[in-house]
N, C-alpha and C positions, 0 to 999 in steps of 0.2 A: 374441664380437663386442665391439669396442670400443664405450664408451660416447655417442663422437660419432655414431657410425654407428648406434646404438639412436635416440638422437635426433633424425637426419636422418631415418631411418626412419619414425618416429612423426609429424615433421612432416609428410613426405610423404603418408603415408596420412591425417590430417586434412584435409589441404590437397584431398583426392581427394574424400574421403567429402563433407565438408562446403562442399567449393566456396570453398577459402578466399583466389576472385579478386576475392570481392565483400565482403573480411574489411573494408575501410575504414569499409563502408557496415553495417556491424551490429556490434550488441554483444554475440553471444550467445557466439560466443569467450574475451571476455572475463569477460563474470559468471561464465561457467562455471570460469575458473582463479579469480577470484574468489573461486567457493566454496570451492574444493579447497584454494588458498592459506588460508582464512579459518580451516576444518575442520582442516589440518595443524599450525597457530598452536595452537589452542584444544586439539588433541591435547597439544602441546609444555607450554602452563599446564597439563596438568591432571598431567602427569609431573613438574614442580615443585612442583605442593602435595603428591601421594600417589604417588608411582610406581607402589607395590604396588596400587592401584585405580586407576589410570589408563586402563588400556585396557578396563577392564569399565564404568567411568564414561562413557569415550570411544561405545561400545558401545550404551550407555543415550539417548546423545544422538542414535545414529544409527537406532536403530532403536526406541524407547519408543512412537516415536508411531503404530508398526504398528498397536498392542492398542488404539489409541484414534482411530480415523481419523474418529467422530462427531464429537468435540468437535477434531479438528483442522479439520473446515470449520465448525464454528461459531465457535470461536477467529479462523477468517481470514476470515469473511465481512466485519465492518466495517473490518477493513485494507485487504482488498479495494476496498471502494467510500472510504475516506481515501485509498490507495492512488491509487486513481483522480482524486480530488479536487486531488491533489497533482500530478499527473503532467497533468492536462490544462492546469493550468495551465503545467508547465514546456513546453510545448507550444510555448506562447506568451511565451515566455521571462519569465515571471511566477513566484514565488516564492509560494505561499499557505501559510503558516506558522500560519497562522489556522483550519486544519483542527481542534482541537482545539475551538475555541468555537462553530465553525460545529456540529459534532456534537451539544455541547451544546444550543447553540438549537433541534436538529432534535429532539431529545429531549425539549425542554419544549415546544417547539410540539403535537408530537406525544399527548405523555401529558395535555397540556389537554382535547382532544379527547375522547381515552378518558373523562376524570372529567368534564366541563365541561360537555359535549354530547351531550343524549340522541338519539340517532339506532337507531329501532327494528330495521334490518335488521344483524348483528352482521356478517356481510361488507361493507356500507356503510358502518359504522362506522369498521372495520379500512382499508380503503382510503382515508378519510377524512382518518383520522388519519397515514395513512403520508405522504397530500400536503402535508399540515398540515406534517410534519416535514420532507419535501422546500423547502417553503417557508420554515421558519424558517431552515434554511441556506442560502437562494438571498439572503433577507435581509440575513445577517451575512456574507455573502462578497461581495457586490455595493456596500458600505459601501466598502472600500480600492477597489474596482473604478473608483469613480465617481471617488475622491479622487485613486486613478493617472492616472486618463483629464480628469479637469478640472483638476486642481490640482499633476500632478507629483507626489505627496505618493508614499512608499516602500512598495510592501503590504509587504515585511516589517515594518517598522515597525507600520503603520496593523494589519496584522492578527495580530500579539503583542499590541497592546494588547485587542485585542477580545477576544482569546484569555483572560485575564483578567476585562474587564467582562462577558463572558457568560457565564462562572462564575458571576460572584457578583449577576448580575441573574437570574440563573435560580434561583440558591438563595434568593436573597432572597423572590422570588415561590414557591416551594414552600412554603418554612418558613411563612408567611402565609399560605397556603392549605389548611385544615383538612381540606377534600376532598379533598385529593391529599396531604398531610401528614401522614403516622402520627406524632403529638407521642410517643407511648408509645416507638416504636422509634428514631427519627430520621432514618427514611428514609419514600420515599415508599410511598402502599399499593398492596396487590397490587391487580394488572390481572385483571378477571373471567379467566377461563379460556376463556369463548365469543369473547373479545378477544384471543388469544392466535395467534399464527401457527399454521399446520399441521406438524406432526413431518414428519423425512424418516424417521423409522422404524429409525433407530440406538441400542439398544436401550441405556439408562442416557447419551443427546447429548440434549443443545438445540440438534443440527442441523436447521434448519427450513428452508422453502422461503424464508426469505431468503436465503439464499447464493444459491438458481437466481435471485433476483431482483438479486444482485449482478452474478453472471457474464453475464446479460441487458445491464444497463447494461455492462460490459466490452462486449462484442460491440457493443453501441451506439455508444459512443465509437469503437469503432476503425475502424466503417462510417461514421459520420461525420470523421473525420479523413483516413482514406485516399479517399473517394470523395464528399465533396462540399464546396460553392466555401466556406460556412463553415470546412471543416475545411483546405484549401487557406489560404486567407485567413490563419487562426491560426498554420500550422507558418511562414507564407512570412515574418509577423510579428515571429514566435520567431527567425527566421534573420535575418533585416534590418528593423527596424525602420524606419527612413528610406527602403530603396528600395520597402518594402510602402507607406509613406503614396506614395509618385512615382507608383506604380501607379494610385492611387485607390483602393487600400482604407481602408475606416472604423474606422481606430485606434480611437477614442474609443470606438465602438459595441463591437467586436471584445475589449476590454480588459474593458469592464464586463460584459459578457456572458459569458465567458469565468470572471470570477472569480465572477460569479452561479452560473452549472453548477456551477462544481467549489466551493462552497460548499454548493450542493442534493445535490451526493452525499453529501457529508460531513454534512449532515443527513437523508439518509434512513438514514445506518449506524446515526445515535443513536435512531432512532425502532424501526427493525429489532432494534435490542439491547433495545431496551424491552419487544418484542412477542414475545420469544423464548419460548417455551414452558419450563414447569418440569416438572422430573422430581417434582414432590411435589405433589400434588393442595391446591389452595385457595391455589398460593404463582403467583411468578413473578417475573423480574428485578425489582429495584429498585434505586432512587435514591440515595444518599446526601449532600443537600449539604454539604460539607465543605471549599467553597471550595478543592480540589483540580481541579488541568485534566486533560483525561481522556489518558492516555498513546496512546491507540489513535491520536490526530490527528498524532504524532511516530511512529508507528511505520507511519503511510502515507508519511510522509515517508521511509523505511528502504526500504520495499517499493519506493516511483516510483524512488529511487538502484539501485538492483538489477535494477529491469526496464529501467532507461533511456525510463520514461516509457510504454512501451508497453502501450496495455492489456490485449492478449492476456497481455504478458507478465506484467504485474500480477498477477494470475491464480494465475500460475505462484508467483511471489515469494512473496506471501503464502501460500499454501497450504505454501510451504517453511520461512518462519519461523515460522508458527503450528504446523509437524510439528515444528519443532526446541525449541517450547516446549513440548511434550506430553512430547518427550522431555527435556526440564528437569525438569519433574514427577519424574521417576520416578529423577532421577540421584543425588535425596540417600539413596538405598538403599545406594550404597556411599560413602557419607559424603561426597559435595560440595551445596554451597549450588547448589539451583536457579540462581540468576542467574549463573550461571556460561553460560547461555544466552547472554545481554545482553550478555554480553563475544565469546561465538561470533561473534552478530550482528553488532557493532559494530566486530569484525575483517573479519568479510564486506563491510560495505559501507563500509569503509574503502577497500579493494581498488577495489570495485566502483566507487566515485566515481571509481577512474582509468580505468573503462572505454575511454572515447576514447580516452585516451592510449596504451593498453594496444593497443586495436586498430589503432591507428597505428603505432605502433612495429612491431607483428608484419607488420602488412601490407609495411612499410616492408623488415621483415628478408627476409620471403618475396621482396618484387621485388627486391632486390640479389640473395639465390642465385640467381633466375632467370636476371638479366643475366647475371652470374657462369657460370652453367651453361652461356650462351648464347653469351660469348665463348668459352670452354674449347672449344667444339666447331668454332665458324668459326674458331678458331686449330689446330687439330689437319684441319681441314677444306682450310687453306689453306699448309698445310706439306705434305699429299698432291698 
C-alpha cells in the first residue's frame, strides 16, 4: 500500500472515530500531535547526546512514572489548581502571570494560621488555614484585577511584579517570625502531624486528599463556565471585549473577579503543598525563603497552554507532565540529566501553543477533500 493511501487512510478513520466535523471547535486533535510531535523531537535530542542509551532513556521517560503513580498526583496536584488559576483567566482573555506570587501568598496566609492561631478542633484548624490561604491568593490576584478594570494598567505587567514583592514580603515576614522560623535550619518549622492533610494510601507518596480537592475545584470551574450567566459572561468577554460591554455586561466587575478566583486557586495549591503529609514521622513540607519564585506558578502556565484552558482538561495536562517528571527522575540511570524532561515539556507546548492553528488548518484540509471527494462524484455522476 502506498504511503498516501496509508495516510488517507488514517485520516479517514480518525475523522470517523472522533467526529472530526466538529475539529474547528476543539483542541483535542491537536495537543494530542502536540504531544506525539513533542515526544518524537526529545526522542531525536536524546539520539544526539547518547545513541547507544537513547531509546532505553527514551523508555524511562515514557514509562518511569508507572512505578510511581503516588508522587505523580502529588507532583500534579498544585499544577493542577495554577493550572486552573491560569486557564480561567485566559477564559477571559486575561493573562495572570502572577500565579507564582499568588501561591506564595496562599502559603503564608495559610502556615500563619497553623503557627499564629490556636484553634482547638485539629479539623477546624486545617480548614481554617486552607481558607486562609485561598484568601491570601484571592488578595494578590485581585491587586492587577482592579488596576486592569479601573486604571487599564497590564496584569502582565502588574502581576510579574507582584510575583516578586510576594516573595520577598513573605520571606521577609517568616525570617522575623521565630514561631514559624526555624533560625537553626533556615526554613520554616514542621507543621504538627495532627495539622497535616489525610494520606490517599500510596505507600512511600505525599499523595493526599488534596489532589481530590483539586479535581473538585476543576469540576467546579468547568460547571461554572459552561452552565452559568457568570461563566457565559467571562468566555463572551474573552471573545469580544467591546460587544460584551454593548450587551451590558459588567466589565469592571467580571475582570476583578475573575482575577481574584484564579489567584485563590493559586493560593490554595501553596497552602495544599504546605499541608502535604510526610513520609517521616515528626517532619513535613517546608519553607525555604530564599527569595526564589516558586516554578509551579510557570508550570500552570504550561499545563492551561496544553489543555487549552479547559479545566477538565487541565486535569488531564497536569497529571501528564507531572508523569513525565517522575519519569525524569529515573532517566539519569542511563546517564542523562533529569531536565532533559523541561526540554520534553517545553517542546510539547511549543506545539501545543499552535493548537488553534493546528486545528484550523486540519479542519481546513478535511473540508477541501471533502469538496474535492464531492465534485469527483457529480463529475463522474454527470458524464453517466
Amino acid at each position: 500500500m502506498k504511503i498516501k493511501e496509508i495516510f488517507n487512510n488514517f485520516l479517514k478513520r480518525m475523522k470517523e472515530n472522533l467526529k472530526f466535523e466538529n475539529l474547528s471547535k476543539s483542541s483535542f486533535f491537536a495537543t494530542f500531535v502536540a504531544i506525539i510531535l513533542g515526544l518524537l523531537i526529545s526522542l531525536i535530542f536524546l539520539l544526539f547526546i547518547d545513541p547507544s542509551q537513547a531509546f532505553s532513556g527514551f523508555s524511562f521517560l515514557l514509562f518511569g512514572g508507572l512505578s510511581d503513580i503516588g508522587d505523580v498526583i502529588y507532583f500534579a496536584t498544585p499544577i493542577i489548581l495554577t493550572g486552573l488559576s491560569v486557564g480561567f483567566a485566559f477564559k477571559m482573555g486575561l493573562f495572570n502571570i502572577g500565579a507564582s506570587g499568588q501561591y506564595t501568598m496562599g502559603l503564608f496566609f495559610g502556615i500563619f494560621v497553623i503557627f499564629m492561631v490556636d484553634i482547638p478542633n485539629d479539623f477546624l484548624h486545617i480548614v481554617t488555614a486552607i481558607i486562609a490561604g485561598i484568601l491570601g491568593g484571592f488578595i494578590w490576584g485581585i491587586i492587577p484585577g482592579i488596576l486592569k478594570a479601573e486604571f487599564n494598567v497590564n496584569e502582565v505587567i502588574t502581576s510579574i511584579m507582584l510575583n516578586y514583592t510576594g516573595v520577598f514580603v513573605v520571606d521577609y515576614f517568616i525570617v522575623n517570625n521565630s514561631t514559624m522560623f526555624d533560625t537553626g535550619r533556615s526554613v520554616t518549622k514542621y507543621i504538627p502531624q495532627d495539622l497535616q492533610l489525610s494520606s490517599l494510601g500510596f505507600t512511600g507518596s505525599r499523595a493526599n486528599i488534596g489532589f481530590i480537592i483539586a479535581i473538585i475545584c476543576a469540576i467546579g470551574l468547568y460547571v461554572i463556565l459552561k452552565y452559568t450567566v457568570f461563566g457565559y459572561e467571562l468566555k463572551s468577554t474573552g471573545f469580544n471585549k467591546d460587544a460584551s460591554k454593548y450587551a451590558g455586561m459588567n466589565y469592571k466587575r467580571n475582570t476583578i473577579l475573575t482575577m481574584g478566583i484564579s489567584g485563590a486557586l493559586a493560593g490554595l495549591a501553596g497552602i495544599l503543598v504546605m499541608l502535604a503529609p510526610s513520609n517521616i514521622i515528626g517532619s513535613s513540607t517546608i519553607y525555604e525563603p530564599t527569595h526564589v519564585i516558586a516554578a509551579v506558578g510557570f508550570s500552570g502556565i504550561a499545563v492551561a497552554l496544553l489543555a487549552n484552558s479547559n479545566p477538565l482538561g487541565i486535569i488531564a495536562s497536569a497529571l501528564f507532565i507531572s508523569y513525565l517528571g517522575r519519569g525524569g527522575d529515573q532517566i539519569s540511570r542511563v546517564g542523562f540529566v533529569p531536565e532533559i524532561v523541561d526540554v520534553s515539556v517545553a517542546i510539547i507546548i511549543y506545539f501545543a501553543a499552535f493548537a488553534l492553528l493546528m486545528n484550523h488548518a486540519l479542519a481546513e484540509y478535511l473540508k477541501k477533500r471533502k469538496e474535492i471527494k464531492e465534485l469527483q462524484i457529480n463529475a463522474k455522476d454527470g458524464e453517466k
